[in-house]
C-alpha positions in Angstrom: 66.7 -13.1 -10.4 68.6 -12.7 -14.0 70.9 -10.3 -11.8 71.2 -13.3 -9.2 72.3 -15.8 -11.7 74.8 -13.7 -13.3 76.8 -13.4 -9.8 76.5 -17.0 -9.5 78.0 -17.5 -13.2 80.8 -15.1 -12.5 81.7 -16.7 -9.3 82.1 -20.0 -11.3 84.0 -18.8 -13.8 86.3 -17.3 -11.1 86.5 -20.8 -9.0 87.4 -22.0 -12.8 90.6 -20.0 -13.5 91.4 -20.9 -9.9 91.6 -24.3 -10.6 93.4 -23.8 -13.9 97.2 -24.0 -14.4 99.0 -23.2 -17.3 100.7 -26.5 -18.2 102.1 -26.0 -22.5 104.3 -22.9 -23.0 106.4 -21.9 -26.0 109.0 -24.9 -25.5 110.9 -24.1 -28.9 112.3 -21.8 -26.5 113.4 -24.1 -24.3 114.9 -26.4 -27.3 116.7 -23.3 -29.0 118.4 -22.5 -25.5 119.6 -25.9 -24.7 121.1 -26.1 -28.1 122.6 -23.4 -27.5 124.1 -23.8 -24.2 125.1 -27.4 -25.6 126.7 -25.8 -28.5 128.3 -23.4 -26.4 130.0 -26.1 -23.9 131.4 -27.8 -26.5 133.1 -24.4 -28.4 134.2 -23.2 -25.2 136.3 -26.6 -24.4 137.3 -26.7 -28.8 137.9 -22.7 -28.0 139.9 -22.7 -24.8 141.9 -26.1 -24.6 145.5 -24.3 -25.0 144.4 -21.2 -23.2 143.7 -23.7 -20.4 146.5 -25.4 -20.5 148.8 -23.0 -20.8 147.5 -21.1 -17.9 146.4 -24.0 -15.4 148.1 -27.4 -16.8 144.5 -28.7 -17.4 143.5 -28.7 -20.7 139.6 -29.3 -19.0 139.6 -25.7 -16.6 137.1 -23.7 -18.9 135.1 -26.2 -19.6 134.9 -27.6 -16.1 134.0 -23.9 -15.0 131.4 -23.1 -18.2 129.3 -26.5 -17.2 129.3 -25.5 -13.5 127.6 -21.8 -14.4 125.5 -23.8 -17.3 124.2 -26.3 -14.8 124.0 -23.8 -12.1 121.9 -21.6 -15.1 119.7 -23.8 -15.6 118.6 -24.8 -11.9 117.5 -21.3 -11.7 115.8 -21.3 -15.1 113.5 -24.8 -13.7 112.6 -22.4 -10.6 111.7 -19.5 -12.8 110.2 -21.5 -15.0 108.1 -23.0 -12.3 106.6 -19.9 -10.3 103.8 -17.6 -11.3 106.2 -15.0 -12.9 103.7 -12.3 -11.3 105.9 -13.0 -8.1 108.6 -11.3 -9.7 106.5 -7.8 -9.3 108.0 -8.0 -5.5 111.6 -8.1 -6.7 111.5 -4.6 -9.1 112.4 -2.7 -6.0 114.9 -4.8 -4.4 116.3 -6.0 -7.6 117.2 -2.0 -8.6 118.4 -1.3 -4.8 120.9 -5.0 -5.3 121.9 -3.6 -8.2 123.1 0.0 -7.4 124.6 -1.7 -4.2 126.7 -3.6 -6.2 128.1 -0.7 -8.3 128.7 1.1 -5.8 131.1 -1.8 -3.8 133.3 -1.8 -6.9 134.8 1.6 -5.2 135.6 -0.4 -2.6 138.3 -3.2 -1.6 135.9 -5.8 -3.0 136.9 -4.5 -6.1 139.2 -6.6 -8.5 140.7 -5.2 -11.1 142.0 -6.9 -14.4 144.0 -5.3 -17.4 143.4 -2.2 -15.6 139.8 -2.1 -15.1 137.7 -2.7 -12.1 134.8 -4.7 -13.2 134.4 -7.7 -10.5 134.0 -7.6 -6.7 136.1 -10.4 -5.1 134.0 -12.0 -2.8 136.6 -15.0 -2.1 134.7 -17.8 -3.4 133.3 -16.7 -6.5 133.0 -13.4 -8.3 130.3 -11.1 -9.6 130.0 -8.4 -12.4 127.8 -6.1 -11.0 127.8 -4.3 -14.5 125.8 -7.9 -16.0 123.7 -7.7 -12.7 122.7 -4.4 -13.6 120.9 -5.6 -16.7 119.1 -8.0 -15.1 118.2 -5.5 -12.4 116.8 -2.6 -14.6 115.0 -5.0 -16.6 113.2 -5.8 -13.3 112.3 -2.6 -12.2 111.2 -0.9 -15.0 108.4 -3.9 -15.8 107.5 -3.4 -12.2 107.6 0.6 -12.3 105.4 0.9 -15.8 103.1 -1.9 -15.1 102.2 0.0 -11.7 100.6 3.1 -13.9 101.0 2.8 -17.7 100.5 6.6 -17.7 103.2 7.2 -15.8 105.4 7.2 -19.3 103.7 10.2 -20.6 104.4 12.5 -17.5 107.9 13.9 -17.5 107.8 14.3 -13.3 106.1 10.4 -12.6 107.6 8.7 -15.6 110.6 10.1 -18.0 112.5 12.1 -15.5 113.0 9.1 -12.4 113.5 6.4 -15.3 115.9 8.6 -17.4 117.8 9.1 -13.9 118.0 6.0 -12.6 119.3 4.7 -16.4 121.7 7.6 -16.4 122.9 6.9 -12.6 123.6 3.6 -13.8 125.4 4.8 -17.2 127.5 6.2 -15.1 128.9 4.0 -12.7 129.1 1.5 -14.5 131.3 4.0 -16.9 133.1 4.1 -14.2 134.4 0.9 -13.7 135.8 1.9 -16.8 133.0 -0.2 -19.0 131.7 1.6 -21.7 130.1 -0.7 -23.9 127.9 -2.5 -20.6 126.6 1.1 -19.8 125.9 1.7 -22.9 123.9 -1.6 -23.2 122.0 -1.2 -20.2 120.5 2.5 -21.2 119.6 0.9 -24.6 117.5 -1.4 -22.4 116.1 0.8 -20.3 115.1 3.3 -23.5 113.8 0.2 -25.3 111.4 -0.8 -22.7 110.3 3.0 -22.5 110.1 3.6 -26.2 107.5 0.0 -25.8 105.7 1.5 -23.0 104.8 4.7 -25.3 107.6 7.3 -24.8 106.7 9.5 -27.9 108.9 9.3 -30.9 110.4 12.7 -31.2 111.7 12.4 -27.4 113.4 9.3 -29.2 115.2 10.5 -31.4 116.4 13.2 -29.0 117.7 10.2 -26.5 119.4 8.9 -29.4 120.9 12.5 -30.8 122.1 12.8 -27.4 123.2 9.4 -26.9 125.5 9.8 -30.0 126.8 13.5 -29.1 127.7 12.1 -25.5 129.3 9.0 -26.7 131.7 11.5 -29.2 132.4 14.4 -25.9 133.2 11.0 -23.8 135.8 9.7 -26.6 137.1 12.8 -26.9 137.4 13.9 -23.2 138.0 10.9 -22.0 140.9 10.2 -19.7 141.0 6.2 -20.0 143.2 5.8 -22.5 141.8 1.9 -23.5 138.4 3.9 -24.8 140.2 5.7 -26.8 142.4 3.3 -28.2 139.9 0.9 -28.9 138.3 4.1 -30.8 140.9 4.5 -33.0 141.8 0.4 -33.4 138.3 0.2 -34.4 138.9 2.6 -37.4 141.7 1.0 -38.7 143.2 -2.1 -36.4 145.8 -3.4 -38.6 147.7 0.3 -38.1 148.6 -1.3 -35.1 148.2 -5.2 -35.3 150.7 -6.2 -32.7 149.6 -3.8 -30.2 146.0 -1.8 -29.5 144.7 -4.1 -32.6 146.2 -7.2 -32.1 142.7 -9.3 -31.4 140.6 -7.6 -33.4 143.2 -8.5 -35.9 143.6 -12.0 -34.8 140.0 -12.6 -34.6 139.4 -11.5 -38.2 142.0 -13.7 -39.6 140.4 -16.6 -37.6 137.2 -15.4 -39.6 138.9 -15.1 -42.8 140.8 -18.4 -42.3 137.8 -20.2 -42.1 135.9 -20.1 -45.6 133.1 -21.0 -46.5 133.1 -24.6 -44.5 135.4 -24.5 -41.6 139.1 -25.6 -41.4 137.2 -28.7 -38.9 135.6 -28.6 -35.1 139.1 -28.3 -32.9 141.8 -27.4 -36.0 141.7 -23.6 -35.1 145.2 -22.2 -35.4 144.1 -18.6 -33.7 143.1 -20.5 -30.6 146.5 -21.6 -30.0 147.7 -18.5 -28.1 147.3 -16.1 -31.1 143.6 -15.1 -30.3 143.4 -14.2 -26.4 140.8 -15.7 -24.3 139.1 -17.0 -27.4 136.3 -18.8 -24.8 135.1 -15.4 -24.1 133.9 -12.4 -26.2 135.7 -13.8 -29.3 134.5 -17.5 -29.4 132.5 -16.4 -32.5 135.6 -16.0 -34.4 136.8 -19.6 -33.6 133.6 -20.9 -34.3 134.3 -19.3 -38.0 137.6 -20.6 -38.2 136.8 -24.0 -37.2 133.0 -24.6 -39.1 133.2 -21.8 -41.4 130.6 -19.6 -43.1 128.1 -21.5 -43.0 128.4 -22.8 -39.3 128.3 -18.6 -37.9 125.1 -18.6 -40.3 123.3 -21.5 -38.7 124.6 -20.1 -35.6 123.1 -16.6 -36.5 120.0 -18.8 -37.6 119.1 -20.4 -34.7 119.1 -16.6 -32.7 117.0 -15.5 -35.3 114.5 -18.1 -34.0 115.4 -17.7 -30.4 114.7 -14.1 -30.8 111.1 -14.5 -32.5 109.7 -16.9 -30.5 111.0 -14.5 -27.5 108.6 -11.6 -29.4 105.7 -13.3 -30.2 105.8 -14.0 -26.0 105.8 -10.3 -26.2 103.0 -9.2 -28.2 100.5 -12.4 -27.1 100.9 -11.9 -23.6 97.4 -9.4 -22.6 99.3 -8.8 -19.2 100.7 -5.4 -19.1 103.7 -6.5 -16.3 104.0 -9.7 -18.5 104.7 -8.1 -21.4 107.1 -5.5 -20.4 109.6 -8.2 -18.6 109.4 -10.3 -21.7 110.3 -7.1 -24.3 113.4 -6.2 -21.4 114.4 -9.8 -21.7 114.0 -9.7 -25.5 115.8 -6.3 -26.0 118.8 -7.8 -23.8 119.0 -10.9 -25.5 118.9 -9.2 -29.4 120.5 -6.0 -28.5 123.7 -8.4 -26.8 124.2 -10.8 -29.9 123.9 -8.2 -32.7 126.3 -6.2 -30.1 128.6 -9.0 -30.1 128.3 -10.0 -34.1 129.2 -6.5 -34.7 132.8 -6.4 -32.4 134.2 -9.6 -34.1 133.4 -8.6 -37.5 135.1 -5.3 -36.7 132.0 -3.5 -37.3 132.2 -2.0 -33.6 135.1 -1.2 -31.0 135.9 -4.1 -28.9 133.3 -4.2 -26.2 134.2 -7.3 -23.8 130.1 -8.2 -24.4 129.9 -11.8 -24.3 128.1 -13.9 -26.8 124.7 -15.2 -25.4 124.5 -19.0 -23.8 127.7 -19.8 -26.2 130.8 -17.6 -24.5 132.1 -18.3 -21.0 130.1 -16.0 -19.2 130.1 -16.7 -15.3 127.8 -14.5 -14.3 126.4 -13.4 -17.5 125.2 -17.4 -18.5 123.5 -17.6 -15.3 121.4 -14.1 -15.7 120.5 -15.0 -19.5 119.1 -18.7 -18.3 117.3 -16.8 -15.6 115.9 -14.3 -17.9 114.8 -17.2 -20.4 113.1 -19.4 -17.5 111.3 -16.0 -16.9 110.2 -15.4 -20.8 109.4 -19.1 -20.7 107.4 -18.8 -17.9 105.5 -15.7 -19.7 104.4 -17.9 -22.7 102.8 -20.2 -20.0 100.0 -17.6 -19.7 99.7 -16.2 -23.3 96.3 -16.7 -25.0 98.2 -18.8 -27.1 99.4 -21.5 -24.4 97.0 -24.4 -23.9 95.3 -24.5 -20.5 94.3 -28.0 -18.6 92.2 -28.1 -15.4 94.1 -29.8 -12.3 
């Protein structure tokens, strides 16, 4: 009887969960991303009104452009927002098989090449990067591959071997393209999300000794000469200012020229044809020009946030799968803007790594609002979220 009555309690408390939905996530992420996005729309058009008018005759061409990818962004961040984000389990394989596809068109006539790299495919209408697919992608299919078998991390044949292969095919062509600093961002992803899932400390550090040693053989045998150009502007750029460093340069007086409090939203000297494409990987130095110190701090402040709400989704999600998208969304989203903070300050070689939600990404500001509907979505079913019976 007492056997009887517990089936019939854990058949109820079944039919419960059933008819529970998850309604409260963490929305401070949603309000930190639409600042930013907002913030980022209105830099981009302060950033690139010359640029666009030089180029097009309308002053309004990158901004029209940034708020179609933004509002495009952010219907796919409603509809990943808005799905169990267990669904996303069925995409790990097809996602990895997109991305590789991709890659591999760039060898092809699809590929369009731009101040000697070949890092879009040209498909008429509009264009991708496969390169910022790829991060999405690998993201994807690692959750999916760990989540199947935890274990499968501490077996070199099941776990470390395929993982480190399919991250290392990827390295590659992506390399390729020639695009060092994207390959390089999307094995820091993928050794991230394995360090996470319990790859053992000493095979760590021998990832990141090699890492380093293959990164100085690459510079050093390396026959695209931008890598090692941008190698040797990073050392010193003003030994060549008006050449190899010319907007490093440029973006650090745009830095300097700002002070403490900003020469004033839209009074930017740099962006008037001294600082090229400042919309892009360089809007940060525009933003220092024109609101100063303390504007890149609040800046920096409010991705400090972004970033910590984006790890406590990590570690109060109890779902394996859950938790490993959300640290592969988190490692993207950290690893990019510290990536990016480091280039403009000339603390790294020029990477062409755009600056989260803020830069005009295309591609890129479409992938991040996907990734943060997903994240979003993941805090909906933390034991933190509240829970309300339909």
């Amino acid at each position: 009887m007492a056997d009887k009555l517990n089936e019939l309690k854990q058949k109820a408390r079944k039919a419960q969960i059933k008819a529970q939905k998850r309604t409260d996530g963490d929305f401070m992420i949603v309000v930190f991303v639409m600042a930013l996005t907002l913030f980022g729309l209105i830099m981009i058009f302060s950033s690139s009104y010359y640029q666009a008018l030089s180029k097009s005759g309308d002053p309004l061409k990158f901004l029209k452009e940034a708020a179609m990818w933004t509002t495009l962004g952010w219907v796919v961040f409603l509809f990943c927002a808005n799905i169990d984000y267990r669904w996303f389990k069925l995409a790990g394989i097809p996602a990895i098989a997109v991305g590789f596809i991709l890659l591999l068109l760039i060898f092809t006539p699809l590929g369009k090449t731009i101040n000697n790299a070949t890092r879009w495919l040209d498909f008429k209408l509009f264009t991708v990067m496969p390169g910022e697919v790829m991060k999405t992608c690998v993201i994807l299919f690692f959750a999916y591959y760990l989540a199947k078998d935890p274990e499968k991390i501490k077996s070199w044949t099941r776990g470390i071997i395929p993982l480190g292969a399919i991250a290392g095919a990827a390295f590659f062509l992506i390399y390729k393209q020639p695009n060092f600093s994207t390959a390089g961002l999307v094995v820091l992803i993928c050794a991230g999300m394995m360090f996470v899932a319990g790859l053992s400390w000493w095979l760590v550090g021998l990832a990141l000794g090699g890492g380093a040693a293959l990164f100085v053989l690459i510079i050093n045998l390396s026959q695209a000469a931008h890598i090692r150009e941008r190698v040797v502007t990073f050392f010193d750029p003003f030994k060549d200012a008006l050449g190899s460093g010319y907007q490093v340069v440029q973006g650090l007086l745009a830095l300097g020229s700002g002070g403490i409090f900003g020469v004033g939203l839209g009074k930017s000297v740099q962006k008037t044809l001294y600082l090229p494409e400042p919309q892009n990987d360089f809007i940060l130095a525009i933003i220092g020009e024109e609101l100063g110190y303390f504007g890149v701090l609040a800046l920096m402040f409010v991705y400090l946030l972004l970033i910590w709400r984006c790890f406590k989704v990590c570690v109060s999600i109890k779902d394996y799968y859950g938790m490993m998208l959300a640290t592969g969304i988190t490692l993207h989203l950290a690893l990019q803007v510290i990536l990016n903070i480091a280039v403009v300050s000339a603390s790294f070689p020029p990477t062409g790594v755009i600056l989260p939600f803020v830069s005009q990404g295309g591609n890129a500001s479409v992938l991040f609002l996907m990734e943060m509907g997903i994240l979003f979505n993941i805090s909906r079913h933390t034991e933190n979220a509240k829970v309300r019976e339909i």
